[in-house]
N, C-alpha and C positions, 0 to 999 in steps of 0.2 A: 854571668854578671860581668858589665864594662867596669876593670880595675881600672882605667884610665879615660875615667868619665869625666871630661870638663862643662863648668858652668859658664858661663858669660855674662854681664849683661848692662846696661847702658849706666856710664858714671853718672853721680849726681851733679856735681861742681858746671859741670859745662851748661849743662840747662837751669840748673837754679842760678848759677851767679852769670852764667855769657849769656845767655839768650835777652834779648831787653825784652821789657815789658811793654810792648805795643809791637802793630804789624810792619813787617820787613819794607826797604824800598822795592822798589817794583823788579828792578831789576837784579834782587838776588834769586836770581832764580836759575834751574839749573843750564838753561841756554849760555843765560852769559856768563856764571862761573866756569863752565868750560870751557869758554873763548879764556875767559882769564885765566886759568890752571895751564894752558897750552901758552899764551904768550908771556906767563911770567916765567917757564923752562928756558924760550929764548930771549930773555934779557938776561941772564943770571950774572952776565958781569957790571949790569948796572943795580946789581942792587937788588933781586927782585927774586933769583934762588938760588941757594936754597933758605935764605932768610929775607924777608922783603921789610924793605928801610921805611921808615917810615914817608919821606918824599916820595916815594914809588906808588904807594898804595892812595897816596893824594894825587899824585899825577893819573894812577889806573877809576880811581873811584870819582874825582870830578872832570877828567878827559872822558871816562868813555863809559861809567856807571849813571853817568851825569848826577853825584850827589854835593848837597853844600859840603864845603870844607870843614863846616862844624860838626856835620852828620859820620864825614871821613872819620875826624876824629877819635869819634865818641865812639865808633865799633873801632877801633885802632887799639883806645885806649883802653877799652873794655875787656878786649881782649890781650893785650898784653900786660895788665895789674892781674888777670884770672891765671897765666900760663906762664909769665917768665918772670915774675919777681916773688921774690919774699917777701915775707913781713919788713924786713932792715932795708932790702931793695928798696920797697913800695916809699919807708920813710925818706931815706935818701933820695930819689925822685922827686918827693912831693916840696923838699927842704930846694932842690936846684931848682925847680919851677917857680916856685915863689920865691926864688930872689932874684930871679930875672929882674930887671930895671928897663926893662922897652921892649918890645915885640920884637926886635929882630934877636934880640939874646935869646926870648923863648923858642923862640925857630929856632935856633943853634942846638939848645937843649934839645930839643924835640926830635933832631935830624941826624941824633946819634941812637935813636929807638931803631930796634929790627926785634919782627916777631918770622916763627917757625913759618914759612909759606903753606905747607899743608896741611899745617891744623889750622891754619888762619883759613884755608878754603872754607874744612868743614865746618867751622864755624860761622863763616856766611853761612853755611847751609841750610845748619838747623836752625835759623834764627825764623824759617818758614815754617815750624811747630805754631808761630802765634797767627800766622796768614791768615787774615778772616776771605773768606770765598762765597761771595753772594750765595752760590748755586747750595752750597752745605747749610749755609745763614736760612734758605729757603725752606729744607727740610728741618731745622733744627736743632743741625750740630754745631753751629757756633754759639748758641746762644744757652744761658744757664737752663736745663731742661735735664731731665732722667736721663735722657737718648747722647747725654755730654759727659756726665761724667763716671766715673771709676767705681767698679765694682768694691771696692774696699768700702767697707765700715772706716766713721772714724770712732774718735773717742765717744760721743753719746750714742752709738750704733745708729748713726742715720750715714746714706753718702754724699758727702760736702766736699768734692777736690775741685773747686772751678780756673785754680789756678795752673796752665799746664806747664809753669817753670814748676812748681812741684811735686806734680800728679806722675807718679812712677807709670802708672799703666801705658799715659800719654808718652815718656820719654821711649818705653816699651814697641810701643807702634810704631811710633815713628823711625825707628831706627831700624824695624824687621821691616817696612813700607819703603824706606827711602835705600835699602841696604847696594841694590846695584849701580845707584845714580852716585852715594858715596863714594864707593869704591875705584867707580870711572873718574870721580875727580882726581884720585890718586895715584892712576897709569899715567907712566909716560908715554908721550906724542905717536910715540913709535906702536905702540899696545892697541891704539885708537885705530879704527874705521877711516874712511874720508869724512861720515859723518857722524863723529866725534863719540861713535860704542863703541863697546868693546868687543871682542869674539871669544869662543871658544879657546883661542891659543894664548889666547892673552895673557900676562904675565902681572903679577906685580910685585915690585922690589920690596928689600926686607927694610929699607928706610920710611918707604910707605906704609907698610905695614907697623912702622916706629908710632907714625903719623895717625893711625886708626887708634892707637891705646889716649889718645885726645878724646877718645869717645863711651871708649869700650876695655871693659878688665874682667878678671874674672877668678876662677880658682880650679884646684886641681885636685883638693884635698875636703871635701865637703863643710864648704865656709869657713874653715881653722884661718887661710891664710889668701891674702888678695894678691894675685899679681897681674903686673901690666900684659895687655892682651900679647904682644909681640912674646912674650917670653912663652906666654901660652902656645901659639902658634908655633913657633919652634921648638917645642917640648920633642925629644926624639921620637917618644912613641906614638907620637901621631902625625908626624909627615907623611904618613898614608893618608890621611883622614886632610887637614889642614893645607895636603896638597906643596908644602915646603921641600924644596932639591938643597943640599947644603952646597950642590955644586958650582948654582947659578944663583945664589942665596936668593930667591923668589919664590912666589908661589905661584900654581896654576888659580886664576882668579876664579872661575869657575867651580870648583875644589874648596878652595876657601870661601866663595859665598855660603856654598852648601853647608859647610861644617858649622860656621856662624849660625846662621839660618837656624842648622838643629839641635846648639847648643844654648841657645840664646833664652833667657830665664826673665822676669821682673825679679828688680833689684833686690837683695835679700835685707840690705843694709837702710834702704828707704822708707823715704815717712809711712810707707802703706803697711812696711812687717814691723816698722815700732807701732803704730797705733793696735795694728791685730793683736800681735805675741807680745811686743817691748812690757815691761814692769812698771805697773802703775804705782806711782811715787807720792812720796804722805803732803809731801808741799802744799797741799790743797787745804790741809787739813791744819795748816800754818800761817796763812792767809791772814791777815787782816781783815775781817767784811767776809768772810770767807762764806762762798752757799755750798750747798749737795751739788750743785751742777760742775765746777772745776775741777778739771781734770788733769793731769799731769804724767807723762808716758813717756820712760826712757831705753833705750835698747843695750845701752854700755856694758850690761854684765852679757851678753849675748856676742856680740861681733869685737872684730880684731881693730885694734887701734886705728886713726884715720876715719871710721866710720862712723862716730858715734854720733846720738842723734837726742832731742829732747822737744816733746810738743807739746803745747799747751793747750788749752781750749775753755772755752767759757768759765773766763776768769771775767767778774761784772762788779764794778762798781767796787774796788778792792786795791786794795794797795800790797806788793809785794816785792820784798828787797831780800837775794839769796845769792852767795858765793858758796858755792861746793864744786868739789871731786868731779862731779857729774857732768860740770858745765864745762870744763875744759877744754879747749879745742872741737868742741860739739857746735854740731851745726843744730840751732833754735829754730821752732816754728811757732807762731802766735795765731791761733787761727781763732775766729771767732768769741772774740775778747773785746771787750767794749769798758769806756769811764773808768779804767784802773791806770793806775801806776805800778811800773812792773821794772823791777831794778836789778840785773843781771851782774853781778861783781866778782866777776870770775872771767879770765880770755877764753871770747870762744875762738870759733874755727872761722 
């Protein structure tokens, strides 16, 4: 038996809150994030890394992604309320923007933001989980059909995930599919091909691998306790396995694909293991208007803080107002709920 058997597998937060809900500009794709992963190494004294300014990623995205300024923005900004502020940050931000008094003040404000440059890649990245692709649309799999969605039951036992910022299985695939094109964005210049792979000798730094826990976490101890994928990777006992030299603090990329690859699990903490195993909770049954069909399913007595999770489902024609324990810092799903009122008075997540 492997006593130092890790799990892995894709965080929720990046695809449910970063990914936007429609399909990517054209040009995230992985051609020209590699062009861009490669020239934002050589500007790094303008601004661009290891933390790219906010003017750089306008100067990168309507110079040479060719997008509007407003389009810059709104993945800038997307991604930097998901990855670099808190709750007090987020208010404090939103308090100096609105007192701007002219456009060139909000510029001012604006041009002191800098987000992480290599979680900002991958986050271009996966924002191609929504890509509709004529060629798949033709067979099927864009479009709502048996052949689309997630083997998971939900709450009335039918399967209903059409949304793929939610659908674990979806964040699942994409992350075992896209896994060596990720990683490439994350070598330096020098790690790269002339045309722009990687090889066998290939290395990747342990900052980079900082940069991968933006996607990916996991555990050591069978779900008791979650940790950032880097700390998992450097775990002593398995620098064999993971591929990590403490001498050149890097890994063989190679090594580390493979180890990800066969450690790599659906999320245990996700909408798909609350609805299966989570505790179905009396709320339904407290309802206002309340029918047999509403359902309520939470996983909090299950998983470790940070994780917790609460879904709802065919709540019809109903009014409901509830503060508890439950809801705290929990991330909410409302799926198939129609003509209610639904009052949530508790902070979530």
């Amino acid at each position: 038996m492997d006593t130092h058997r890790v799990q892995m597998w894709a965080r929720v937060d990046p695809f449910l809150i970063g990914v936007l809900q429609f399909p990517p500009p054209a040009k995230f794709n992985l051609h020209y994030l590699r062009k861009m992963a490669t020239y934002v190494r050589t500007r790094s004294v303008d601004g661009c890394f290891p933390r790219l300014c906010w003017t750089m990623w306008r100067h990168i995205a309507c110079g040479k992604l060719q997008l509007l300024e407003d389009v810059a923005w709104l993945y800038f900004e997307a991604f930097h309320s998901l990855s670099e502020r808190s709750a007090p940050k987020s208010l404090e931000w939103a308090e100096a923007a609105s007192s701007c008094k002219s456009v060139e003040e909000y510029e001012r404000v604006r041009s002191k933001l800098s987000v992480d440059t290599l979680k900002f890649l991958l986050f271009l990245y996966i924002q191609q989980i929504n890509k509709v692709s004529l060629r798949t649309s033709l067979i099927g799999d864009e479009w709502p059909s048996p052949r689309a969605r997630s083997p998971n039951p939900d709450l009335a036992g039918q399967s209903n995930f059409h949304n793929k910022n939610w659908d674990d299985y979806s964040h699942h695939a994409f992350i075992q599919n896209h896994m060596s094109y990720l990683l490439e964005l994350l070598l330096d210049p020098d790690q790269l091909t002339k045309s722009y792979h990687s090889s066998e000798c290939s290395l990747l730094s342990i900052g980079a691998a900082r940069a991968l826990g933006f996607l990916i976490e996991g555990t050591m101890d069978k779900n008791r306790t979650v940790h950032p994928f880097v700390d998992l990777a450097t775990w002593q006992p398995l620098h064999s396995k993971s591929g990590y030299s403490k001498t050149t603090e890097s890994f063989s990329l190679s090594k580390l694909q493979a180890w990800i690859k066969d450690s790599f699990v659906i999320n245990p903490f996700g909408m798909s293991a609350c609805v299966k195993s989570g505790k179905t909770l009396a709320w339904a049954e407290q309802i206002d208007g309340s029918s047999r069909r509403a359902k309520i399913a939470c996983n909090i007595y299950k998983v470790p803080p940070g994780n917790h999770m609460v879904v709802m489902s065919y709540i019809c024609r109903q009014t409901m107002a509830k503060s508890s324990e439950t809801l705290v810092n929990a991330r909410v799903k409302i799926v198939n709920c129609n003509e209610s009122y639904i009052y949530l008075l508790s902070p979530l997540r």
